[in-house]
C-alpha positions as CSV (number, residue, x, y, z in Angstrom):
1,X,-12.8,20.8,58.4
2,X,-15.0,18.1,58.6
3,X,-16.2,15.5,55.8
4,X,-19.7,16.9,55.8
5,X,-18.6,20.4,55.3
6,X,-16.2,19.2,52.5
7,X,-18.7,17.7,50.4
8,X,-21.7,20.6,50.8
9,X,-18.5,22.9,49.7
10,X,-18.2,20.8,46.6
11,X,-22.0,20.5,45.4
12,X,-21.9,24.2,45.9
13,X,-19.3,25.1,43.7
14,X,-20.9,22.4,41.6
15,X,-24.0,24.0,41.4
16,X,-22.4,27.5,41.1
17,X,-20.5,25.8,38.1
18,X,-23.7,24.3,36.2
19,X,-25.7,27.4,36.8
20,X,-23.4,29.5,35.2
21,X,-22.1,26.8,32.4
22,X,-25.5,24.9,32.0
23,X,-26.1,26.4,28.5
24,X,-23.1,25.6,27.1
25,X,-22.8,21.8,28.6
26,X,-26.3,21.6,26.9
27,X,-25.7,22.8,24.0
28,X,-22.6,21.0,23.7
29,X,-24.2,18.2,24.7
30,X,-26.6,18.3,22.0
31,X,-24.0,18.9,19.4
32,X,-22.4,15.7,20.0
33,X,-25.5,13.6,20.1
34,X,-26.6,15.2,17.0
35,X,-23.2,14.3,15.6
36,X,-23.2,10.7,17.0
37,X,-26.4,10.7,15.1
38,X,-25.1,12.3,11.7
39,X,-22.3,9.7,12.0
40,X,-24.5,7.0,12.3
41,X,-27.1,8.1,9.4
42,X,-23.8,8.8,7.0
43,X,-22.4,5.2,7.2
44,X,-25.9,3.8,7.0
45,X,-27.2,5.6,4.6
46,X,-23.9,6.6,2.4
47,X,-21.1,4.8,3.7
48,X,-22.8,1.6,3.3
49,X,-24.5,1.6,0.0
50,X,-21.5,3.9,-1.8
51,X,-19.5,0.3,-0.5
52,X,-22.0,-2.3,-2.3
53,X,-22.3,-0.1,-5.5
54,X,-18.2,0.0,-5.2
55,X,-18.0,-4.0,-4.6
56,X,-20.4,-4.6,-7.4
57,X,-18.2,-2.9,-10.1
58,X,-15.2,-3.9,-9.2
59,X,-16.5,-7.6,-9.4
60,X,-16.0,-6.9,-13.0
61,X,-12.9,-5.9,-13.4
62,X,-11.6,-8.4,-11.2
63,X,-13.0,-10.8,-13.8
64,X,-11.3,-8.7,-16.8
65,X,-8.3,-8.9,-14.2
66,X,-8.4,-12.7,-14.4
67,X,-8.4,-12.4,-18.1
68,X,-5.9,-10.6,-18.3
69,X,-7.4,-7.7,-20.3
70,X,-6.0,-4.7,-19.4
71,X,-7.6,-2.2,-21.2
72,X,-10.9,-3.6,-19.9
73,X,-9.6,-3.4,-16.6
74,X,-8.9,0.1,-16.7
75,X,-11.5,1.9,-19.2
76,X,-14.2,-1.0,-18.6
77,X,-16.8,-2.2,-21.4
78,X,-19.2,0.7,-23.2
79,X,-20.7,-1.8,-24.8
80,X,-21.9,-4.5,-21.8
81,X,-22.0,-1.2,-19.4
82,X,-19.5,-3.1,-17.3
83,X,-17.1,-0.3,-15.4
84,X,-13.3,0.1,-15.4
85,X,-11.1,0.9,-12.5
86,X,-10.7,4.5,-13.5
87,X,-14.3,5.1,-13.3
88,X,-14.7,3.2,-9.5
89,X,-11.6,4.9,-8.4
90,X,-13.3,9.0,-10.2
91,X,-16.8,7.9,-8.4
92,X,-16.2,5.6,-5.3
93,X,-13.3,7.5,-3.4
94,X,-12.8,6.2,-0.2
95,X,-14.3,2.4,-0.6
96,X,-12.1,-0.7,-0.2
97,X,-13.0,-1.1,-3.9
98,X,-11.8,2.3,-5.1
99,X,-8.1,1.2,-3.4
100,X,-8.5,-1.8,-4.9
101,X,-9.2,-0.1,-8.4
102,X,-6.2,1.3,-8.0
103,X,-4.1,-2.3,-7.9
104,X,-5.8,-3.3,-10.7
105,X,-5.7,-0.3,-12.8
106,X,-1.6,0.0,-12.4
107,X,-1.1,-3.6,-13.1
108,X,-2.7,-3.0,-16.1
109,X,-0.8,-0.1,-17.1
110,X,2.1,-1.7,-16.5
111,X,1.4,-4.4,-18.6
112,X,0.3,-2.3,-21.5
113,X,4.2,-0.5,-20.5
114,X,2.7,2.9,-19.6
115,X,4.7,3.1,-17.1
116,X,4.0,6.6,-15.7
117,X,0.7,5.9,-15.3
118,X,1.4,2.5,-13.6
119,X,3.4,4.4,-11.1
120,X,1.0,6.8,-10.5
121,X,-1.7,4.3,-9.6
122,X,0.2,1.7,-8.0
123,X,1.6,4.5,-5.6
124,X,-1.8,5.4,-4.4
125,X,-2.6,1.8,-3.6
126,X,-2.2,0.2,0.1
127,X,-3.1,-3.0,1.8
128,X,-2.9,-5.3,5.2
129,X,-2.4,-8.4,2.6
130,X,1.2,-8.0,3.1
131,X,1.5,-10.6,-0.2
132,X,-0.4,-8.2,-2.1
133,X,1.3,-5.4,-1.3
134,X,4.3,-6.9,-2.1
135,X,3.4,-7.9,-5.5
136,X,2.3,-4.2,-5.7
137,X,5.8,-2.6,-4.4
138,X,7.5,-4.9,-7.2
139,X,5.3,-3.8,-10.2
140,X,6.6,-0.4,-9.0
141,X,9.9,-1.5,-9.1
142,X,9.8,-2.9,-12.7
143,X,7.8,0.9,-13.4
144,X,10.8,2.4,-12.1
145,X,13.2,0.2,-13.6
146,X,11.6,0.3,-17.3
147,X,11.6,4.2,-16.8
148,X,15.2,4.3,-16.1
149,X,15.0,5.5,-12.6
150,X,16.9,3.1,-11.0
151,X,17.4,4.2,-7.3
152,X,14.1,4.1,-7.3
153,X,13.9,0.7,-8.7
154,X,16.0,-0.5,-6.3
155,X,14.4,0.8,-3.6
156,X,11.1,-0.5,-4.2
157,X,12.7,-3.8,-4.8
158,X,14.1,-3.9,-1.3
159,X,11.0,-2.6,-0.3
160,X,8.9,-5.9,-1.5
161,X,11.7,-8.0,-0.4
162,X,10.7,-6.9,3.3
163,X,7.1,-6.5,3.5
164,X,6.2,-10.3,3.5
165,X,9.9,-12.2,4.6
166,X,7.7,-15.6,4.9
167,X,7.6,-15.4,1.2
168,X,10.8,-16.7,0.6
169,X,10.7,-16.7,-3.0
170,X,9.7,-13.8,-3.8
171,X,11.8,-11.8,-0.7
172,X,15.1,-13.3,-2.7
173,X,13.6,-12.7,-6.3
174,X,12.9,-9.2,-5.3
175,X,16.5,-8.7,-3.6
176,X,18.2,-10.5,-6.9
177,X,16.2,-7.9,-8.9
178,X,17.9,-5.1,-6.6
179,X,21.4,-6.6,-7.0
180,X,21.3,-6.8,-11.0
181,X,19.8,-3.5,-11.0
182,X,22.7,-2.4,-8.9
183,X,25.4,-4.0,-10.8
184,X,24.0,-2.1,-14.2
185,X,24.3,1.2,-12.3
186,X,27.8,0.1,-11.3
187,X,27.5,-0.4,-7.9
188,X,29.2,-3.8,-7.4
189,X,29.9,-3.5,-3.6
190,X,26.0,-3.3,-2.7
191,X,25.2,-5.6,-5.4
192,X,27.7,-8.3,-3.7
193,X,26.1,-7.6,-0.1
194,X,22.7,-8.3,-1.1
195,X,23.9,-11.4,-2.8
196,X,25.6,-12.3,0.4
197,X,21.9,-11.6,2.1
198,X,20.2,-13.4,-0.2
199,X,22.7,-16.7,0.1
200,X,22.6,-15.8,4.0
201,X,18.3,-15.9,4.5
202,X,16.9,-17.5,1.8
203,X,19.6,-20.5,1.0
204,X,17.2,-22.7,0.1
205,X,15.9,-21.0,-2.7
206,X,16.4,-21.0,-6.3
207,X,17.9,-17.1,-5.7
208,X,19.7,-18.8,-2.8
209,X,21.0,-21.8,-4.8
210,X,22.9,-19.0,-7.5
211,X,23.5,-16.5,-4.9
212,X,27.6,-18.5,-4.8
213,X,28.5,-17.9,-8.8
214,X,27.4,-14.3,-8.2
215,X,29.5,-13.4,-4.9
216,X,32.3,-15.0,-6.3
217,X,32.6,-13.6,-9.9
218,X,31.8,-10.0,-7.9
219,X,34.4,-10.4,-4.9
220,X,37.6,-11.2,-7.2
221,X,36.4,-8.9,-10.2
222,X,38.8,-5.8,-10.1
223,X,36.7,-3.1,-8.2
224,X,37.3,0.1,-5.9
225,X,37.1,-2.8,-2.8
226,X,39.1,-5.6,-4.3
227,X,42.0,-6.4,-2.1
228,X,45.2,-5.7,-3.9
């Protein structure tokens, strides 16, 4: 068969094809460019503004933040009409403010030691600003802790401990916080290897600097792996 006969064979069943589909390809193709459309209107029009309403109010409570004034933080100020992070997070869903509001607000709980509440908010934060997010997986550690779950404590310790390793500090604070923790719950093998990890990648730190009086006073201690 030759090329020429080939390619009328094709625009034929092409044509045969749009004839009998052209009403639908239209349609759908009108679908989408009203979509593309809707999609562009939404974030212009509600995306976009919902975000600078957001970013104004939380400006606020960053600045109650700073001062460390937790209840403003959360419930905001009647008063000066200044907004709290429970209102941004109830009427700004979805903005980088309302995840932010959520930082704030279970900081702030924790620090008025309603922990429940600090868990609850804290938990429904995330970030890319791996420091951040560390800070935030260790205030959910202490939440944990203070309510006497402690697996959980310790696991949100660890967690912190790995999200930003160039952090040196805080990585071995966060695993020392996971070995006491451990040792309370008498668990003195895992305690001792997370001192030994500590001493092993973060020497030079104050955690790192301890880390000795700690793995010795655990490895001759009389325990279920203490050589006889």
């Amino acid at each position: 068969m030759s090329e020429q006969i080939v390619k009328k064979d094709m625009w034929m069943q092409l044509e045969s094809f749009w004839n009998k589909k052209k009403k639908i390809i239209l349609t759908v193709g009108g679908a989408i460019v009203v979509i593309a459309g809707g999609l562009y209107g939404y974030k212009q029009y509600i995306v976009l503004p919902k975000e600078e309403k957001a970013a104004d109010a939380i400006y606020k409570v960053q600045q109650f933040f700073q001062q460390d004034s937790s209840n403003l933080v959360i419930n905001g100020n009647n008063e000066t009409g200044a907004k709290g992070a429970l209102y941004i997070i109830k009427n700004y869903s979805g903005t980088k403010a309302a995840n932010l509001a959520y930082y704030y607000a279970g900081i702030s709980y924790l620090k008025l030691k309603d922990f429940n509440n600090a868990i609850k908010y804290l938990k429904d934060f995330s970030t890319n600003a791996l420091q951040v997010q560390m800070s935030a997986y260790t205030a959910l550690g202490h939440a944990y802790a203070e309510s006497g779950k402690k697996d959980e404590a310790v696991s949100y310790y660890k967690k912190a401990a790995t999200t930003f390793e160039e952090d040196k500090d805080n990585s071995a604070e966060n695993l020392f916080l996971a070995a006491q923790l451990l040792e309370i719950m008498n668990k003195p093998k895992e305690a001792l290897d997370i001192y030994k990890t500590i001493k092993q990648k973060y020497p030079q730190t104050s955690r790192g600097y301890e880390a000795d009086k700690f793995i010795y006073r655990l490895s001759i201690e009389k325990n279920d792996f203490s050589i006889n």
